[in-house]
BALOTOR-201192 format. One line per 10 residues: number of its first residue (from 0); their letters; for each residue x, y, z of N, C-alpha, C, CB. Coordinates in nm, 4 decimals. Glycine has a CB too. Example, Ala and Ser with C-alpha at 12.3 -4.5 7.8 and 13.67 -1.06 7.14 Angstrom:
REM residues 2
0) AS) 1.3190:-0.5690:0.7800:1.2300:-0.4500:0.7800:1.3200:-0.3300:0.7800:1.1308:-0.4473:0.9046  1.2850:-0.2250:0.7080:1.3670:-0.1060:0.7140:1.2900:0.0030:0.7870:1.4084:-0.0598:0.5725
//
This chain:
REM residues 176
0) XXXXXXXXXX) 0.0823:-0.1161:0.0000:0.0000:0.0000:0.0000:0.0883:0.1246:0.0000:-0.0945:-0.0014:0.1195  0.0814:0.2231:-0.0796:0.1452:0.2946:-0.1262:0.1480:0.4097:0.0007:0.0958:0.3209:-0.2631  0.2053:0.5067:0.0743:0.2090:0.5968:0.1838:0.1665:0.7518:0.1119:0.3706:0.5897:0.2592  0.0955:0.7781:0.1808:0.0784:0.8966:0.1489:0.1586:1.0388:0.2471:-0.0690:0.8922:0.1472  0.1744:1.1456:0.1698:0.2649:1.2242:0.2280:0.1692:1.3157:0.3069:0.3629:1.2934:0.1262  0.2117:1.3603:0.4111:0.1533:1.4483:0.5566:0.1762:1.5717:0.4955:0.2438:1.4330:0.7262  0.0475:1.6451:0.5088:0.0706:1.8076:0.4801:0.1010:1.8726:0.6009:-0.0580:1.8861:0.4184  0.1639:1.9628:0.6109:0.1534:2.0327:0.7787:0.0678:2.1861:0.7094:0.3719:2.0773:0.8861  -0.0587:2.1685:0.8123:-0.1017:2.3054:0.8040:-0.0790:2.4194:0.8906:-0.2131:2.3008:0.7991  -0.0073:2.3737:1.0002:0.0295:2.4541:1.1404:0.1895:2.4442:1.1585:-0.0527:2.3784:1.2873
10) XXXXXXXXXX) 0.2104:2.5636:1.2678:0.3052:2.5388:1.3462:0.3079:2.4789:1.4848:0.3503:2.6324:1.3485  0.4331:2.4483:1.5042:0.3888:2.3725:1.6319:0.4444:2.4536:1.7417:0.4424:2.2159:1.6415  0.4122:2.4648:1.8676:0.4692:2.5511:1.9942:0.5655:2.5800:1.9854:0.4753:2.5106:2.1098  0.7033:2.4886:1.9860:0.8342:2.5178:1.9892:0.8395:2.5999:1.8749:0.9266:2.4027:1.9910  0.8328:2.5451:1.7454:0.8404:2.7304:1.6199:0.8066:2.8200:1.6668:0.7468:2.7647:1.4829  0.7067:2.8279:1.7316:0.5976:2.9396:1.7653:0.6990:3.0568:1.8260:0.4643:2.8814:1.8922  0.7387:2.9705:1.9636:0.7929:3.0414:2.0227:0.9534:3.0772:2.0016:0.7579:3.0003:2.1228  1.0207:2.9870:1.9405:1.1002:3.0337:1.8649:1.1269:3.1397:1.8071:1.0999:2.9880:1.8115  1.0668:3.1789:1.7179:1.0020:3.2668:1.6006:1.0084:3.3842:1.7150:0.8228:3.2145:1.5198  0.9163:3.3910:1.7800:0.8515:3.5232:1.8654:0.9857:3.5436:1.9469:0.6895:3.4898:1.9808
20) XXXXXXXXXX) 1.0893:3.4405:2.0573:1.2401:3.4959:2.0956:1.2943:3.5851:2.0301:1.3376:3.4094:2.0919  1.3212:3.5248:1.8897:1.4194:3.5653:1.7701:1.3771:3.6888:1.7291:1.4217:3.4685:1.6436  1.2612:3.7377:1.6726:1.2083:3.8654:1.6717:1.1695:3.9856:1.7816:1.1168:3.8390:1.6200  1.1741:3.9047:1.9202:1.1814:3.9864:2.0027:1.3166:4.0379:2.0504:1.1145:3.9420:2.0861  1.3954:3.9396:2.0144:1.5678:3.9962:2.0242:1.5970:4.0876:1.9530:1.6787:3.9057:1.9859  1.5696:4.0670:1.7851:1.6312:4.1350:1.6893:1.4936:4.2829:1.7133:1.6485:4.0255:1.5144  1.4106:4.2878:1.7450:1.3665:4.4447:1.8187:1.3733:4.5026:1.8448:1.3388:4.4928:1.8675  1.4746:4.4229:1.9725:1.5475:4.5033:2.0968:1.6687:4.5456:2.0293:1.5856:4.4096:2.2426  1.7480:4.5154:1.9743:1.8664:4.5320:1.8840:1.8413:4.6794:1.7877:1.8790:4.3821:1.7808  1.7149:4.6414:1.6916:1.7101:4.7884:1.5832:1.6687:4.8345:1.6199:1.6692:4.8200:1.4677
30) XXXXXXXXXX) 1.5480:4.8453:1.7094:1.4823:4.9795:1.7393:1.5396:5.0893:1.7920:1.3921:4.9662:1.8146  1.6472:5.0849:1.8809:1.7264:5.1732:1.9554:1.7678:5.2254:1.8591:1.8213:5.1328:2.0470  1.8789:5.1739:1.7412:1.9445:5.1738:1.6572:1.8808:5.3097:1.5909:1.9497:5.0436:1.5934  1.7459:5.2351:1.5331:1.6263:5.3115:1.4082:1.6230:5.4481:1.5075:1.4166:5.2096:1.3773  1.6103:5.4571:1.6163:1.5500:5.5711:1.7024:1.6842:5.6917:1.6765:1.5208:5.5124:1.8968  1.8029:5.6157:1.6745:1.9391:5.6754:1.6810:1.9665:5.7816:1.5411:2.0543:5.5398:1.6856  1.8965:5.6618:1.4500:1.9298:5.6978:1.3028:1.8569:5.8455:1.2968:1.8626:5.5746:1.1784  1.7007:5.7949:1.3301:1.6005:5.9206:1.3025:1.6584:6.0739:1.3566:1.4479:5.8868:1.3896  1.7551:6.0308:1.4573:1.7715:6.1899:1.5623:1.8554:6.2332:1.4774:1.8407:6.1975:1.7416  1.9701:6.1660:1.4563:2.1023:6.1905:1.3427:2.0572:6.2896:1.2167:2.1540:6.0241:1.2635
40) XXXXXXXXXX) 1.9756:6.2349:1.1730:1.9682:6.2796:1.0335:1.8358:6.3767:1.0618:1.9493:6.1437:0.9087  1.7717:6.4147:1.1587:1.7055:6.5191:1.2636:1.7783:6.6345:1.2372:1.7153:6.4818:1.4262  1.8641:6.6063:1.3261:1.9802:6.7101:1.3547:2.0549:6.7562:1.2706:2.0644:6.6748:1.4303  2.1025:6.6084:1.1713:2.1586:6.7158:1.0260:2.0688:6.7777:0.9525:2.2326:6.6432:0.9067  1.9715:6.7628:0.9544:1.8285:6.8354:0.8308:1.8409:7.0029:0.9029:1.5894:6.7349:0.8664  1.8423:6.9663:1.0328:1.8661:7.1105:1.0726:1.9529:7.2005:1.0470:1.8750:7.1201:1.1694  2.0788:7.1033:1.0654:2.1954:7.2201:1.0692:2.2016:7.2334:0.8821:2.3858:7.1520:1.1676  2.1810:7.1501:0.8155:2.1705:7.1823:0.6857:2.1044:7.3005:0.6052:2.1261:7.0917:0.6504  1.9495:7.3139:0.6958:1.8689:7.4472:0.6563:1.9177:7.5511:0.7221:1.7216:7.4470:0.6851  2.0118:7.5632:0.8289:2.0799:7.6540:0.8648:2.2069:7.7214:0.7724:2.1128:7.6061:0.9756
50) XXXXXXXXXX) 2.2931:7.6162:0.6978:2.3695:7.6071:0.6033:2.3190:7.6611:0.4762:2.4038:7.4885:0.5969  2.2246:7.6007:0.4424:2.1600:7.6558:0.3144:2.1238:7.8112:0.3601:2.0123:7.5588:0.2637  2.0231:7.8541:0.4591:1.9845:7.9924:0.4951:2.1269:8.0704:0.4916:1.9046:7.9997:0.6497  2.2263:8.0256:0.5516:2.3094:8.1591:0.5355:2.4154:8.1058:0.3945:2.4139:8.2053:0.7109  2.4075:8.0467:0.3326:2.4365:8.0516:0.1857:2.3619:8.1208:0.1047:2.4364:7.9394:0.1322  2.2122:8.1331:0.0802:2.1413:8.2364:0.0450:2.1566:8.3401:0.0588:2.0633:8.2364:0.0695  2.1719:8.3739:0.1853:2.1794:8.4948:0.2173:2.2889:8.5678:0.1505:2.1852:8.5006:0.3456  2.3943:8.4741:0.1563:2.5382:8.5150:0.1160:2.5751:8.5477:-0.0059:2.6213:8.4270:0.1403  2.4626:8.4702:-0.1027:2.4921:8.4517:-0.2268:2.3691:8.5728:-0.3232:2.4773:8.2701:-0.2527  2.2800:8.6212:-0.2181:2.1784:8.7629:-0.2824:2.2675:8.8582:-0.2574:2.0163:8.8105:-0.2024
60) XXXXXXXXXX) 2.3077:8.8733:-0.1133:2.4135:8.9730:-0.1312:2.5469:8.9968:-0.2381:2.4610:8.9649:-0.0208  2.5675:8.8889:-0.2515:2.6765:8.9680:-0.3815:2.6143:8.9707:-0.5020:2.8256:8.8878:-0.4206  2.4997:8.8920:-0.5410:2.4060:8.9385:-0.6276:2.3488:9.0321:-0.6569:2.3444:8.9013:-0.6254  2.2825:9.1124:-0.5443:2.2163:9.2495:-0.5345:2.3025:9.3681:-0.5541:2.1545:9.2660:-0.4037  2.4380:9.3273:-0.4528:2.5606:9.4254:-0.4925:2.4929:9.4834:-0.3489:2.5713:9.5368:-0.6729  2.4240:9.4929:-0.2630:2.4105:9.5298:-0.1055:2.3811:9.4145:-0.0114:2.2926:9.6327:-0.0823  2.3705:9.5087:0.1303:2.3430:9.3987:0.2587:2.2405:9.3004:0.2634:2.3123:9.4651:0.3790  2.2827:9.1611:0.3161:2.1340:9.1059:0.3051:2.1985:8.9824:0.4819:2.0796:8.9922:0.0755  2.0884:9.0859:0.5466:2.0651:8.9766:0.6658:2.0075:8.8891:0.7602:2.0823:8.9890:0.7072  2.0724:8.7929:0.8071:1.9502:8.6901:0.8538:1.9587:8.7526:0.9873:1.9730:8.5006:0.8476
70) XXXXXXXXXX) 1.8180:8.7774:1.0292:1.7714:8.8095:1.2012:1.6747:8.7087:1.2605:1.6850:8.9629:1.2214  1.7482:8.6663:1.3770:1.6174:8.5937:1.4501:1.5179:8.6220:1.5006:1.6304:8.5410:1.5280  1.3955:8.5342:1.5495:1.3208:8.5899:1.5445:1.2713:8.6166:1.7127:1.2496:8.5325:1.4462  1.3678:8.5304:1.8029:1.3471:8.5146:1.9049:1.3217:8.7207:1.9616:1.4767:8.4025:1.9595  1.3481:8.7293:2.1236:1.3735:8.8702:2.1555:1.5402:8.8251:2.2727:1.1934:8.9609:2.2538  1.5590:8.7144:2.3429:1.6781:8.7033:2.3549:1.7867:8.6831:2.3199:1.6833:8.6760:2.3877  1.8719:8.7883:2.2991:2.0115:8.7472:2.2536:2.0731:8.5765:2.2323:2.0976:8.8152:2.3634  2.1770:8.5531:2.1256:2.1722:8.4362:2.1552:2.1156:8.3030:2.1143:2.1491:8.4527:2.2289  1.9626:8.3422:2.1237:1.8836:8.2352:2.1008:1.8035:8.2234:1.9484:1.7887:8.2403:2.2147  1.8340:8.0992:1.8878:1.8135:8.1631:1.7358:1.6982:8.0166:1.7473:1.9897:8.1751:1.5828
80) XXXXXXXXXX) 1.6606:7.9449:1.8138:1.5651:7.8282:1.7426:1.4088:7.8335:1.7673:1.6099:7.6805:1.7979  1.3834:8.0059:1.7557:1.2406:8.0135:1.7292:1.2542:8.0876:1.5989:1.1465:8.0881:1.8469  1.3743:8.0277:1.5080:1.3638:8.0575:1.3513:1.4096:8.2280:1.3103:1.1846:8.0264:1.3028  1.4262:8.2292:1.2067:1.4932:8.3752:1.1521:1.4738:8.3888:0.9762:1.6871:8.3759:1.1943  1.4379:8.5121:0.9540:1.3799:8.5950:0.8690:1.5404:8.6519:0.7785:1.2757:8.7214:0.9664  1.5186:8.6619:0.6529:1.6378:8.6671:0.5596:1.5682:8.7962:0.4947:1.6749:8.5174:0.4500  1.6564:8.9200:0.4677:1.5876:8.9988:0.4015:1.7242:9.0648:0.3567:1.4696:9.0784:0.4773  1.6529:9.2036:0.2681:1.8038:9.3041:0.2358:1.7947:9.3727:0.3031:1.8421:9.3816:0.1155  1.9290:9.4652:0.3356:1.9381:9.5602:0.4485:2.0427:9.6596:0.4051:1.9760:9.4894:0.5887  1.9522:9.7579:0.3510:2.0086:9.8405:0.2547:2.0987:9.9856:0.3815:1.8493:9.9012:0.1272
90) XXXXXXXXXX) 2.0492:9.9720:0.4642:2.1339:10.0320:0.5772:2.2349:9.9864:0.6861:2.0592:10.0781:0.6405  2.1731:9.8762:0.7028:2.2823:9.7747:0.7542:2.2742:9.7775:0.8471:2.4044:9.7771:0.7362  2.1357:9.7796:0.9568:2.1257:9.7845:1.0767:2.0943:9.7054:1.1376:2.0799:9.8485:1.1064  2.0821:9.5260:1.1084:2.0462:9.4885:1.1153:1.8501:9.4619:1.1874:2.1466:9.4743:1.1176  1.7892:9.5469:1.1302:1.6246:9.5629:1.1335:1.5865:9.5653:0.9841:1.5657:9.7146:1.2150  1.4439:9.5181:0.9694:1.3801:9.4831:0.8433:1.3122:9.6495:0.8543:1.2605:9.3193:0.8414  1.3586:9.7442:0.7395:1.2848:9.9258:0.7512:1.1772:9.9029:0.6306:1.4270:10.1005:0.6994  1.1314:9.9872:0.6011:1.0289:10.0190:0.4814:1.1205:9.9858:0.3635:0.9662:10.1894:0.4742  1.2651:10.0106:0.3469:1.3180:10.0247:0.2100:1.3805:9.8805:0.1943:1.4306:10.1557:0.1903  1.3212:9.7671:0.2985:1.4315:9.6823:0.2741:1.3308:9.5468:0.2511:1.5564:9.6784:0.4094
100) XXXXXXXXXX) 1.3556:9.4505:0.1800:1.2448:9.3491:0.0903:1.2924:9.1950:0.1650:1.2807:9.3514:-0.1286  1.1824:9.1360:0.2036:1.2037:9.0375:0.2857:1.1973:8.9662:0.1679:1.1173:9.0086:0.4086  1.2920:8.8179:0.1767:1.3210:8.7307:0.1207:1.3011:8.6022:0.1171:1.3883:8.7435:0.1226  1.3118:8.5455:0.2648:1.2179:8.4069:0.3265:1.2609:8.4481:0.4686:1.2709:8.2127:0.2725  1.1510:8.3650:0.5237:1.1402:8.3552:0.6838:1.1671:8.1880:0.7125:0.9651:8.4132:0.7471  1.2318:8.1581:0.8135:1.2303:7.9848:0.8212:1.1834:8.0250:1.0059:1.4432:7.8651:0.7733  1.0678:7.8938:1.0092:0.9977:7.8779:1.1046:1.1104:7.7886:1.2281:0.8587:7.8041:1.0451  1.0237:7.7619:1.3580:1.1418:7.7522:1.4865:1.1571:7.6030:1.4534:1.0871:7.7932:1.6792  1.2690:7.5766:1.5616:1.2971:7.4479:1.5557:1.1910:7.3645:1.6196:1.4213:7.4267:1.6110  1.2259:7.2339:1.5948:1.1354:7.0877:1.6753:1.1631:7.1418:1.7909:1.1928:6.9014:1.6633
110) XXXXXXXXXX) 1.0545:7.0847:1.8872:1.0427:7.0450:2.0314:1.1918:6.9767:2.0786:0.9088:6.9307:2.0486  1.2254:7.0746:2.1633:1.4144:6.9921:2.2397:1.5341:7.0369:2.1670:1.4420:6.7876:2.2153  1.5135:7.0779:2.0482:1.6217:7.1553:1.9873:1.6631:7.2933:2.0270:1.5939:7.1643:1.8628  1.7838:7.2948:2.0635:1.8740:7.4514:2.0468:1.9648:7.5082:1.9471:1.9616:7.4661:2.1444  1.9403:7.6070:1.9226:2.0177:7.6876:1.8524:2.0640:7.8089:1.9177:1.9563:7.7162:1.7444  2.1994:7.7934:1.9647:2.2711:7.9202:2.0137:2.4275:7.9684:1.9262:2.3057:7.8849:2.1845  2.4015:8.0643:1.9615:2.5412:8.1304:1.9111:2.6302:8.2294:1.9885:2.5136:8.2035:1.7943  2.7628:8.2686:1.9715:2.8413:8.3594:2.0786:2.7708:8.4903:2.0692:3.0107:8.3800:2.0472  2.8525:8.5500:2.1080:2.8194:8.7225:2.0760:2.8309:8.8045:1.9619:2.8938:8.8002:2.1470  2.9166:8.7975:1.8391:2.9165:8.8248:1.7558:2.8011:8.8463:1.6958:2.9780:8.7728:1.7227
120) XXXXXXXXXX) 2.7111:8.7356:1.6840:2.6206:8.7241:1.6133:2.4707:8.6870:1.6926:2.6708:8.6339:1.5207  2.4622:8.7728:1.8100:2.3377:8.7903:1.9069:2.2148:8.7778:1.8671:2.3304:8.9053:1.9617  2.2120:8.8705:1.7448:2.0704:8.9102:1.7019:2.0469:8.8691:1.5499:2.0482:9.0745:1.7205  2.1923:8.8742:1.4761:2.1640:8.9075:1.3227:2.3271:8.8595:1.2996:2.1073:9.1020:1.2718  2.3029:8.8094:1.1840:2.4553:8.8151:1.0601:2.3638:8.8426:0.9553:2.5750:8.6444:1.0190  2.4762:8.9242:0.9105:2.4664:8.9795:0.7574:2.5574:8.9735:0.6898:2.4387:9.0992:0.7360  2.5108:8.9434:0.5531:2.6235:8.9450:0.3911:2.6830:9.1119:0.3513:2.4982:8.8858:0.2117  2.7813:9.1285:0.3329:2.8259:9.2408:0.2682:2.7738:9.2079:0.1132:2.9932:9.2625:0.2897  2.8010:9.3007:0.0258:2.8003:9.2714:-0.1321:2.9068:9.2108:-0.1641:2.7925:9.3855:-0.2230  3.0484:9.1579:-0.0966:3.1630:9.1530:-0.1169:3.0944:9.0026:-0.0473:3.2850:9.2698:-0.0636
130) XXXXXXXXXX) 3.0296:8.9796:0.0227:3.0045:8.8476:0.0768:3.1154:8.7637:0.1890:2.9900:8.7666:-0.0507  3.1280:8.8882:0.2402:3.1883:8.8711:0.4188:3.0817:8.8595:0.4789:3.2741:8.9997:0.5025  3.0718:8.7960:0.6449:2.9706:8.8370:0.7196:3.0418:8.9642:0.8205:2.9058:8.7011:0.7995  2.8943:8.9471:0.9158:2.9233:9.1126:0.9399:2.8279:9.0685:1.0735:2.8563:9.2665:0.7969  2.8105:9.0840:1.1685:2.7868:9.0657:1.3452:2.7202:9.2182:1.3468:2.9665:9.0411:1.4728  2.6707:9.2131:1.5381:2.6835:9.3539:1.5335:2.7856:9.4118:1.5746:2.6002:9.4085:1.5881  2.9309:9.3443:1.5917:3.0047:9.3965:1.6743:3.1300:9.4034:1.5283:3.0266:9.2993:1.8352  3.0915:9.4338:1.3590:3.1512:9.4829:1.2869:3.1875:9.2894:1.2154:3.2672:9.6056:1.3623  3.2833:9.3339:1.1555:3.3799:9.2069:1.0597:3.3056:9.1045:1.1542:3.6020:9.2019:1.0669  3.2758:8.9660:1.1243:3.2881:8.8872:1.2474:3.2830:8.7084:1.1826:3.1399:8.9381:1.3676
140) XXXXXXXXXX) 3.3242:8.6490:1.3100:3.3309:8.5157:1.2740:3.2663:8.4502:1.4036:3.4841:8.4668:1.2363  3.2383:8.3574:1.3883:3.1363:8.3285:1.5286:3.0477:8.1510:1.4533:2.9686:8.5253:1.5585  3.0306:8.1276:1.5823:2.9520:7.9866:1.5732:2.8169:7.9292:1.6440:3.0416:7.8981:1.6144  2.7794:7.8807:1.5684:2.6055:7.8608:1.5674:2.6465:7.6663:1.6296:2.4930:7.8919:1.3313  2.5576:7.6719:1.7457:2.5612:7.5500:1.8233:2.4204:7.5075:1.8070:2.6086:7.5671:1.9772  2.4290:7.3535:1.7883:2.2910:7.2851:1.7368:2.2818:7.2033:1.8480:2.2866:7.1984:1.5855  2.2109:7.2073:1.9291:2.2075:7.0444:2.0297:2.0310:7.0603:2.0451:2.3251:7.0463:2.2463  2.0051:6.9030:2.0769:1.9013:6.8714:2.0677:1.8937:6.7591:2.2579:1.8876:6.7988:1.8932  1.8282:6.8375:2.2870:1.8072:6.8063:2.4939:1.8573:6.6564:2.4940:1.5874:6.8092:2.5840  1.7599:6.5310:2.4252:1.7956:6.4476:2.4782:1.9174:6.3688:2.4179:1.6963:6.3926:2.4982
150) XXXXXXXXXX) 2.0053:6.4024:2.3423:2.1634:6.3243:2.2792:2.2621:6.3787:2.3331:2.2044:6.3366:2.1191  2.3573:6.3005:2.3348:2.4703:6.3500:2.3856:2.5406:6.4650:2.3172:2.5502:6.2502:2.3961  2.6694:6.4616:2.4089:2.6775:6.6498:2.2986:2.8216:6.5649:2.1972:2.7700:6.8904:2.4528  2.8296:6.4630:2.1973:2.8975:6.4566:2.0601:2.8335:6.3785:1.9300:3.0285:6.3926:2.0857  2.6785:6.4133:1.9754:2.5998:6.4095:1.8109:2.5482:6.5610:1.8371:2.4384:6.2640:1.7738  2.5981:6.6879:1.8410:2.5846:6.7969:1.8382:2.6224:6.8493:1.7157:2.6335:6.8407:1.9309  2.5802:6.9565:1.6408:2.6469:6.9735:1.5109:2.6951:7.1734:1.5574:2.5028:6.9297:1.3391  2.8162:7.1877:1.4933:2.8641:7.3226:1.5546:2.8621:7.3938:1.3937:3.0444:7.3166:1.6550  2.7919:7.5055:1.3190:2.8030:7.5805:1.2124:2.8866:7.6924:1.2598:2.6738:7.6175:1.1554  3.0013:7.7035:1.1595:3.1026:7.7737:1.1727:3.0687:7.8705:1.0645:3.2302:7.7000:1.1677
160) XXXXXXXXXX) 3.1096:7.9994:1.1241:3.1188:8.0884:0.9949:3.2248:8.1724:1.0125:2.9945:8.1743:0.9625  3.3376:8.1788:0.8907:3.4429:8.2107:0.9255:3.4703:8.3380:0.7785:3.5411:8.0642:0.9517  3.4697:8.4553:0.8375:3.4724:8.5587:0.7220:3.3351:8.5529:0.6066:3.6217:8.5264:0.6361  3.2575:8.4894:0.5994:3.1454:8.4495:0.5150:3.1411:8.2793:0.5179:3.1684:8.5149:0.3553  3.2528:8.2375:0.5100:3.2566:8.1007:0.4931:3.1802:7.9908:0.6024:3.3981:8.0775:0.4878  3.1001:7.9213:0.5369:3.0333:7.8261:0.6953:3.0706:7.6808:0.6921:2.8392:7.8175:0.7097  3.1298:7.6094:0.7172:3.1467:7.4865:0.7665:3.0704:7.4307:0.8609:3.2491:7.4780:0.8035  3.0743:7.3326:0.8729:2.9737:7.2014:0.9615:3.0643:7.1115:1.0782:2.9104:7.0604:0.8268  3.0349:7.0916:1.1821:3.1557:6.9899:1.2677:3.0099:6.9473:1.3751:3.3456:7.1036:1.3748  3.0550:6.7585:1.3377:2.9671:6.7129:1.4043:3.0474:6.7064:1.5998:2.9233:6.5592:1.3118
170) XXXXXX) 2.9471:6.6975:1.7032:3.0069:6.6503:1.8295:3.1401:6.7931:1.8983:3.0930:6.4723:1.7777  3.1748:6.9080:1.8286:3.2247:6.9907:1.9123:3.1383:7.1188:1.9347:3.3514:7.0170:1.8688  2.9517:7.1440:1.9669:2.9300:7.2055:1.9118:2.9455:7.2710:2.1086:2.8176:7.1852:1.7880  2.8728:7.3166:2.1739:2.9255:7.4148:2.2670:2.7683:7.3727:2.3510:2.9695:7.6046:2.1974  2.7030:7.2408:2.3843:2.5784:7.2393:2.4248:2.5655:7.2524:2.5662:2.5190:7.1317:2.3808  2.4403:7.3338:2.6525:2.4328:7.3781:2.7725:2.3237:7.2858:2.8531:2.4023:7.5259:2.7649
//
């Protein structure tokens, strides 16, 4: 008599639970990981639109052939991550007057993010037409600190601006 072959339509306990260990391990493993990734590339999206904003800025000003500066929007010195307004500044005072044409505004940061900077650049940097920056305290060079409350401060990103020039440095940024 010829045997016929057994279908399995189930699993049996031991797979079961198998299965459910193995995926509950490898969980515990990426999720932290995935959570890590998301803040990372968080934090660079930020300091990037910060990068791009004062490249704009930098790059109307020698376009226009006058001042063009970014002001925050906060009222304390210092504190730049309730976002900042890009305009020309045909006097150079750093304030938006009747004669001077706003350009874009970028809205504040996420919930837990900071954006601080030294003194140089308290309130405002601005482009010359020559495309130096410019503080209120004249010529200036100065650095924009990115930290976000809950990471450590060497996934901090530090924007440098050095004579007009801005560079990026992850982990030395200056977080409080």
């Amino acid at each position: 008599m010829p045997i016929k072959p057994t279908i399995s339509l189930g699993l049996t306990l031991p797979e079961v639970v198998t299965t459910v260990c193995i995926s509950g391990i490898l969980a515990g493993i990426a999720i932290p990981n995935f959570m890590n990734l998301i803040t990372n590339n968080r934090t660079a999206t930020i300091a990037n639109q910060l990068v791009t904003a004062l490249a704009f800025a930098r790059s109307e000003a020698i376009k226009r052939g006058l001042p063009v500066t970014i002001k925050h929007k906060g009222t304390e010195p210092k504190v730049w991550e309730y976002g900042w307004d890009i305009f020309t500044d045909s006097n150079s005072n750093g304030t938006i007057d009747m004669s001077d044409q706003p350009l874009k505004t970028y809205e504040a940061l996420p919930e837990g993010y900071t954006l601080r900077t030294g003194g140089n650049f308290a309130k405002w940097v601005a482009y010359t037409a020559t495309g130096v920056s410019r503080g209120g305290t004249g010529f200036a060079n100065d650095t924009f600190s990115l930290c976000d409350s809950s990471r450590l401060k060497a996934q901090s990103r530090a924007i440098i601006i050095k004579m007009g020039r801005v560079r990026t440095e992850t982990g030395s940024a200056k977080c409080q």
